[in-house]
matplotlib code that plots the C-alpha trace (Angstrom):
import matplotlib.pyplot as plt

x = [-16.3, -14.5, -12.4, -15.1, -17.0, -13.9, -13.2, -17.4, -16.6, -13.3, -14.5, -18.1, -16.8, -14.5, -17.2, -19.2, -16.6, -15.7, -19.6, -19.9, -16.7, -17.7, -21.0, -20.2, -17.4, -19.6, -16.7, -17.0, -17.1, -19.9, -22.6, -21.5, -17.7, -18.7, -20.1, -17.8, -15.2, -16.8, -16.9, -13.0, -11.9, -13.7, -12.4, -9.0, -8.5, -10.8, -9.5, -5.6, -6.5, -8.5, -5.8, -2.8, -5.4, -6.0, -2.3, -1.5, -4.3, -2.8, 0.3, -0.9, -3.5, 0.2, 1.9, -1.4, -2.1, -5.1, -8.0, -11.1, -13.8, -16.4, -19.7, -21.2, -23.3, -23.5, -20.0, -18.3, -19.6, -18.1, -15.1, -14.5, -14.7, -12.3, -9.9, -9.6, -9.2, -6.3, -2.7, -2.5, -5.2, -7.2, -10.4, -10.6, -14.3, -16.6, -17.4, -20.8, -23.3, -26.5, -28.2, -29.6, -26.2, -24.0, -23.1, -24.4, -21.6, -21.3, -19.0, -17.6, -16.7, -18.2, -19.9, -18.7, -20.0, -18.0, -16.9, -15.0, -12.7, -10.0, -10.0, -10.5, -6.9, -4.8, -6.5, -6.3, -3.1, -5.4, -2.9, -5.6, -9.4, -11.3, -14.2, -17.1, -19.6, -19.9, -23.5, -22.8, -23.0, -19.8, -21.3, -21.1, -17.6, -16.4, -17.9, -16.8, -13.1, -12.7, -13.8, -11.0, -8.7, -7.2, -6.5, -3.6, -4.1, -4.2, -7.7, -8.2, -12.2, -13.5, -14.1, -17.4, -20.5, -21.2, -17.3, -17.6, -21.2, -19.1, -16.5, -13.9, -12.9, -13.0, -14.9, -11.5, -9.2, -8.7, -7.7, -6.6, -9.0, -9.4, -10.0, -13.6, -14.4, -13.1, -15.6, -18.6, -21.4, -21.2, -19.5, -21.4, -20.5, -20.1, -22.8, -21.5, -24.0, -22.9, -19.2, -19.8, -21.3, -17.8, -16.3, -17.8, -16.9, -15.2, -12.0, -9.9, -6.9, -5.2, -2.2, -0.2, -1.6, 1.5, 0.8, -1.6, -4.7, -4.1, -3.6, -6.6, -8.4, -7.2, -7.6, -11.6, -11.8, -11.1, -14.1, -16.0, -15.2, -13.8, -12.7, -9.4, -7.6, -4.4, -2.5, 0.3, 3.1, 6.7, 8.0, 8.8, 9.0, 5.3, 4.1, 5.6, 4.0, 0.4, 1.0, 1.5, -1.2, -3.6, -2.8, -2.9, -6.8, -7.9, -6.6, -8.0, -11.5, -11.3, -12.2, -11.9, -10.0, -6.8, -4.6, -1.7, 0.9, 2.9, 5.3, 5.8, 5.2, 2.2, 3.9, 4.3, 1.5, 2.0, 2.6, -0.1, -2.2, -1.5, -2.0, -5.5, -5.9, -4.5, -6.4, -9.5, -10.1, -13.2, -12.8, -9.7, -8.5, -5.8, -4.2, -0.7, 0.1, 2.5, 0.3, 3.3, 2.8, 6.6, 8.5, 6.8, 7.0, 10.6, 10.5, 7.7, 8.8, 8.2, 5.2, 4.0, 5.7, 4.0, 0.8, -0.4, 1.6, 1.1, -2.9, -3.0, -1.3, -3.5, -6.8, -5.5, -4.7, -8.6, -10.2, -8.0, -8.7, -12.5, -12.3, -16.2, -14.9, -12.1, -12.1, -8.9, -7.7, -5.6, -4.1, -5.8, -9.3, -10.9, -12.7, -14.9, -15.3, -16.9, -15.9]
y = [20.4, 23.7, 22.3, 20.8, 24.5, 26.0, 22.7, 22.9, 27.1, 27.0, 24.1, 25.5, 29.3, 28.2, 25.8, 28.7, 31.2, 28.8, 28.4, 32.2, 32.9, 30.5, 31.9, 35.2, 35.1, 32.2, 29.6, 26.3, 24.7, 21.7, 22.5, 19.5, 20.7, 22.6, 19.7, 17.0, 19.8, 20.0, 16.7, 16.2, 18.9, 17.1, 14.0, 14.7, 17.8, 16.5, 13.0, 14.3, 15.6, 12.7, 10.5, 12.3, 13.0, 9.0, 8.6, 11.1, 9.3, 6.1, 6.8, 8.7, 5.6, 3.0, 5.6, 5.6, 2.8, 0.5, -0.2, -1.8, 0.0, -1.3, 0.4, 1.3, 3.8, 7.7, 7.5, 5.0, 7.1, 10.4, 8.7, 7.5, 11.3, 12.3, 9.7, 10.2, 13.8, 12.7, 11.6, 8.3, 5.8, 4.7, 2.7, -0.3, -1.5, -1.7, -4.6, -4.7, -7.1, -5.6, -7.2, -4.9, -3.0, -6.3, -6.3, -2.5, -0.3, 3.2, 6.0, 3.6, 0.7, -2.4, -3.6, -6.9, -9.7, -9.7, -13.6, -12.0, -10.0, -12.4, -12.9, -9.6, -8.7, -11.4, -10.3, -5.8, -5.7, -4.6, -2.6, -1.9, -2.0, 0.9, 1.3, 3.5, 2.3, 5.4, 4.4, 0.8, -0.4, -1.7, -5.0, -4.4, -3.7, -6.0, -8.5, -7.1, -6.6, -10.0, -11.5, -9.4, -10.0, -13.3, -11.8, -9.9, -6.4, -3.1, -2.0, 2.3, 3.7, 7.2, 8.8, 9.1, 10.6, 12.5, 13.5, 15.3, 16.5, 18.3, 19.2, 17.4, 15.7, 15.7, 13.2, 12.3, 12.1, 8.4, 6.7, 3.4, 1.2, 1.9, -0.1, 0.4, -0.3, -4.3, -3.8, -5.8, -2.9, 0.5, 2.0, 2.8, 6.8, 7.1, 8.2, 10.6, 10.3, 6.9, 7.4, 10.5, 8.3, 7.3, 10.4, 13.5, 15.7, 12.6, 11.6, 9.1, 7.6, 6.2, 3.7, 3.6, 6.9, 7.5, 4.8, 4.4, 3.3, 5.3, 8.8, 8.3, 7.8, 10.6, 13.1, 11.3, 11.9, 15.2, 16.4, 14.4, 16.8, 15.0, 16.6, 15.5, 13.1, 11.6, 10.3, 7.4, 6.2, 4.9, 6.8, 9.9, 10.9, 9.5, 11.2, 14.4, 13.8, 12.8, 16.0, 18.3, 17.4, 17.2, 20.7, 22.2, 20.4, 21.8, 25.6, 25.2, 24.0, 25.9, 23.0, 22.8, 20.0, 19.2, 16.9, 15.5, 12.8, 10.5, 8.7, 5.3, 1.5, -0.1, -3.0, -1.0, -1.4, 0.9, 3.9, 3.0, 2.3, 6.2, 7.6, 6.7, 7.6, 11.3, 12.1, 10.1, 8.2, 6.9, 5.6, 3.9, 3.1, 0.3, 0.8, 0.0, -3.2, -3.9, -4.9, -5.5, -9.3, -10.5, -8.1, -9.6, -13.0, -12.5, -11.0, -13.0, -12.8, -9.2, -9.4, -11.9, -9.2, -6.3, -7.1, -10.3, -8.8, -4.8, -5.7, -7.6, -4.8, -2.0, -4.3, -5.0, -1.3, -0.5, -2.8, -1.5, 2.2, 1.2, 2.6, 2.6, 1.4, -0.1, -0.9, -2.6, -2.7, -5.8, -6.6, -10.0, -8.2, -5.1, -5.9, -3.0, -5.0, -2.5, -3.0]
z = [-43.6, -43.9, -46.6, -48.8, -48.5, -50.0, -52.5, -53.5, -53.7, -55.9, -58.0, -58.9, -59.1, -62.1, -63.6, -63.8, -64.8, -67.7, -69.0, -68.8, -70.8, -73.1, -73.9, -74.0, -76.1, -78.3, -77.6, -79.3, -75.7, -75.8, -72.7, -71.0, -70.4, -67.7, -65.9, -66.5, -65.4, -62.2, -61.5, -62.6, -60.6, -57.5, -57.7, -58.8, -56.5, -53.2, -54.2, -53.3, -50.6, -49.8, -50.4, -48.6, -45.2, -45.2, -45.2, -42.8, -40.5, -40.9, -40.0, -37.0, -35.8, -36.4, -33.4, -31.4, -28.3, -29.8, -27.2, -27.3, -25.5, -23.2, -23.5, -26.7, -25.0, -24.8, -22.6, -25.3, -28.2, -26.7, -25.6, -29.2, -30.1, -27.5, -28.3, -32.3, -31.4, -29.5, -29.6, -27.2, -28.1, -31.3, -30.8, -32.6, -32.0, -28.7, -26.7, -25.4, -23.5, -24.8, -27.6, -29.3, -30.0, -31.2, -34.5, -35.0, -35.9, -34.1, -34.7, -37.7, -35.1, -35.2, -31.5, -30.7, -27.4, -24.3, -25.5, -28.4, -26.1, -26.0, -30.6, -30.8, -29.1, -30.6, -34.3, -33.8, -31.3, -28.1, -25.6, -23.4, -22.1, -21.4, -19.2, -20.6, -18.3, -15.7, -14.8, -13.8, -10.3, -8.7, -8.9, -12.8, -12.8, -10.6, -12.9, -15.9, -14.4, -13.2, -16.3, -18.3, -15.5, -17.2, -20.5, -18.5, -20.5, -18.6, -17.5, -17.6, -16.8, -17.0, -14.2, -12.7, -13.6, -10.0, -10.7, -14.2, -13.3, -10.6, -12.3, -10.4, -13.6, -16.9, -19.5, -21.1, -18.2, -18.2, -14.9, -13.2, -12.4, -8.0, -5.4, -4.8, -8.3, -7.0, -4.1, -5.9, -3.8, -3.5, -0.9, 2.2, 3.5, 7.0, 9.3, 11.8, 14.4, 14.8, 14.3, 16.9, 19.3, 21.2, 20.0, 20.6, 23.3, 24.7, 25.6, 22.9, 22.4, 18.9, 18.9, 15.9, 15.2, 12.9, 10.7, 7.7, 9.8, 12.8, 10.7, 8.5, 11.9, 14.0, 10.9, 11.1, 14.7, 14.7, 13.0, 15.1, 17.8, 20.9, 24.0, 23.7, 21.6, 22.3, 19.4, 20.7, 18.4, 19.2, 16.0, 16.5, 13.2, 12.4, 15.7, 14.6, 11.2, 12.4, 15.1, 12.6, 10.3, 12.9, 13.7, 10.1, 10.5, 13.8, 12.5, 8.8, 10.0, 13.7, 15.5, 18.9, 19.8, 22.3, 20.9, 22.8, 21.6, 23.7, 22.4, 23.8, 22.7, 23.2, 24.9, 28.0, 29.9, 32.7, 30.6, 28.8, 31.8, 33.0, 30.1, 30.1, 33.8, 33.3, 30.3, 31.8, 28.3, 27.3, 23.6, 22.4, 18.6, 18.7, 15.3, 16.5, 14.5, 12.2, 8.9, 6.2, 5.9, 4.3, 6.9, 9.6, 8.1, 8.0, 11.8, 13.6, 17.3, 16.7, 14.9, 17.8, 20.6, 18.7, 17.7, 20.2, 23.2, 22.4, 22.1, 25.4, 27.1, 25.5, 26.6, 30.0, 30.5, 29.2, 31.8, 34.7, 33.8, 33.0, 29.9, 28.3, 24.4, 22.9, 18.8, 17.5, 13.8, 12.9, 10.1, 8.4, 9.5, 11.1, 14.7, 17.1, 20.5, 23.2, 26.7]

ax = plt.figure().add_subplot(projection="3d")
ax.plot(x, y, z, "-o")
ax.set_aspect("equal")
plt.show()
């Protein structure tokens, strides 16, 4: 726009410049020079620059990723903006499954139906799909996800709504597809008075507490605020880890919590079996599995000695001690048995 105000200012200063010369000097310059001047000097001058911006355009859109958007809504429309305004990705048309909007064309792309997905890749050279639908349900994506999972193209979405409200992140920030938009529901945010219920000001113990399971639950337990909570692992580098990071937690937030690791295996019962006495446990986590399906394909008399044998030691030690709850976390499924 800014250069068609100083085209439309050069080109109708001159026309006017040449009509007043003219008449004041009482040229023999026909009335209608002036105009068809203007309109010369527009097309030949805005034409050029016309021409060479198109080109320049083109050659930039041949370097860019092309993608077919899903969502022809207020998201897709801004995310078209974002894009052209970009270096990465040029949007080649919209995919939709509303009705009304196929075969409309918005922000000079055309909207096309969901069926046309796989055509419309083998015909523009589609890199990639991206997600514009920040208002949909999980069930929506999951559905729309799995129905573009065959056409084996990479799958990017926005972020969130409740994210760029917040400003956690921002409209254009493209991202991989995560695992809770594959959920098929929303998920459910934990209730605290019932995760407290076995927790606080209690007494619990987490095997495996150094591994991915067993971390994630001691870092949750802690701001449940138990008595005590001692964290079991027979790495010593993971129970350092896990130690460590529980005590960054407890200082940061100023929780009052004792934490105490042991390091031993879960197949020995009788340490196990004491370290419930001393510390008078109430709640235990069993987390100490091994969960990496080929290695312990490829070693299954430990995977039998670990998981099967370490779990019947853990729940003989529980009954013995009369421990009030013990939840374990295996590897095919997730299980909470109270005792």
């Amino acid at each position: 726009m800014k250069a068609l105000q100083a085209l439309s200012a050069g080109v109708i200063g001159s026309a006017l410049t040449l009509y007043i010369v003219s008449m004041t000097l009482n040229l023999p310059v026909p009335r209608s020079v002036p105009f068809i001047y203007t309109m010369l000097a527009f097309i030949t001058i805005g034409g050029i620059r016309l021409a060479l911006r198109l080109m320049y355009q083109r050659g930039q859109q041949l370097q860019k990723t092309r993608v077919l958007i899903y969502g022809a809504g207020a998201a897709g429309r801004q995310l078209v903006v974002s894009l052209r305004h970009g270096r990465d990705y040029e949007p080649v048309g919209f995919v939709d499954y509303a009705p009304l909007l196929q075969g409309t064309h918005i922000q000079g792309l055309r909207v096309y139906k969901p069926e046309s997905t796989p055509k419309l890749i083998e015909n523009f050279g589609v890199e990639k799909f991206l997600l514009a639908i920040p208002e949909a349900t999980r069930a929506r994506r999951q559905e729309i996800i799995e129905s573009i999972e065959p056409l084996s193209i990479p799958v990017q979405t926005i972020p969130d709504m409740a994210d760029i409200v917040s400003g956690k992140a921002k409209f254009n920030e493209l991202r991989d597809v995560r695992v809770e938009d594959l959920l098929g529901r929303d998920p459910v945010p934990p209730d605290p008075k019932l995760m407290g219920t076995n927790i606080t000001h209690k007494s619990v113990m987490v095997t495996g507490a150094g591994g991915s399971i067993g971390s994630e639950l001691c870092r949750q337990i802690v701001q449940l605020h138990p008595k005590r909570l001692i964290i079991v692992d027979s790495s010593e580098y993971s129970l350092y880890k896990i130690d460590q990071d529980l005590a960054q937690l407890i200082d940061k937030g100023d929780l009052d919590v004792v934490v105490k690791p042991a390091l031993t295996s879960v197949r020995n019962g009788d340490v196990i079996a004491r370290l419930m006495r001393t510390f008078e446990i109430n709640t235990i986590y069993h987390a100490a599995a091994y969960k990496h399906v080929p290695l312990v394909e490829f070693n299954p008399a430990e995977g039998v000695l670990n998981n099967v044998f370490g779990t019947l030691e853990v729940a003989r030690a529980a009954i013995k001690e009369d421990v009030e709850s013990l939840s374990w976390f295996l590897p095919t499924r997730q299980c909470a048995q109270p005792m």
